[in-house]
C-alpha positions in Angstrom: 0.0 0.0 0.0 3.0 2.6 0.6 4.5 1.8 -2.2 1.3 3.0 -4.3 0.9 6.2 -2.3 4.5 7.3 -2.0 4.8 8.0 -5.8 1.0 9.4 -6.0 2.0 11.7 -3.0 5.2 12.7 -4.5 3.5 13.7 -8.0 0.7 15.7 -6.6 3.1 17.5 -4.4 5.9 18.6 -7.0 3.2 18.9 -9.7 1.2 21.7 -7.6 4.4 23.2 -6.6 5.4 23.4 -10.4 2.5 25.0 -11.3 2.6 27.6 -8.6 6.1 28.4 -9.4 5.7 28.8 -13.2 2.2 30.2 -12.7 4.0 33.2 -10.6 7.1 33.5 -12.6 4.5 33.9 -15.6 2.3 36.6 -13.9 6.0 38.5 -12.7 7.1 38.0 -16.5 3.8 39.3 -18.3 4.4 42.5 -16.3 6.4 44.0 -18.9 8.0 46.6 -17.1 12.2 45.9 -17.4 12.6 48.5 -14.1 10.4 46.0 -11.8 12.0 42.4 -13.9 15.6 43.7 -12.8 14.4 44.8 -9.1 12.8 41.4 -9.1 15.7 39.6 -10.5 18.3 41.4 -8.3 15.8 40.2 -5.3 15.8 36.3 -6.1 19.0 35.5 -7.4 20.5 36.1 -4.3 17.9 34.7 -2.0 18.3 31.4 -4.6 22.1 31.6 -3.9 22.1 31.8 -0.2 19.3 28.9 0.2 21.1 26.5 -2.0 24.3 27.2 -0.1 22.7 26.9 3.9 20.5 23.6 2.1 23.5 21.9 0.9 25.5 22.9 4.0 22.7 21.2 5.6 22.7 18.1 3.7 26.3 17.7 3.9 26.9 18.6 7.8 23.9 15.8 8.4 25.4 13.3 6.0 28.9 13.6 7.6 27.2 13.3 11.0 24.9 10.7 10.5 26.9 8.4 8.2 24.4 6.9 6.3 25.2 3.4 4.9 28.2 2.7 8.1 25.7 -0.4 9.1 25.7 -2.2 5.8 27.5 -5.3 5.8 29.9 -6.1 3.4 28.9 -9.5 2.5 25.1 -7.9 2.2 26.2 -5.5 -0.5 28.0 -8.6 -2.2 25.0 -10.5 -2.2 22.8 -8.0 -4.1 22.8 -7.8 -7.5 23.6 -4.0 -7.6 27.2 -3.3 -8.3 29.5 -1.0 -6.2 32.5 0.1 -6.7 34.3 0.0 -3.5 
């Protein structure tokens, strides 16, 4: 039953958050006005830069901490039919 949600859930969530993202930069872009575009653009591009930075800063200091994957046995990996190079 999860597996049959998870991807539903996950496709209704991005797909509204698409559509609200390209709905807005659509409505910002139809403005026609270059003055309020720029003030716009000099607005986001830095508030894009600093949350990619502080989210992959996140991800990073959490994967180092956490050390997803240190449990795994060796002979477990060996036994799936995934390859690894290790």
């Amino acid at each position: 039953m999860t597996k049959t949600l998870t991807p539903l859930a996950t496709n209704l969530l991005f797909g509204r958050l698409d559509y609200l993202i390209r709905t807005r930069l659509w409505a910002i872009a139809s403005s026609g006005n270059s003055d309020f575009l720029r003030r716009i653009g000099t607005r986001i591009a830095p508030y894009f830069v600093i949350t990619n930075i502080v989210a992959v800063t996140i991800g990073g200091t959490l994967a180092l901490w956490i050390e997803p994957g240190q449990y795994i046995e060796p002979a477990a990996i060996s036994k799936s039919k995934i390859n690894f190079m290790v």
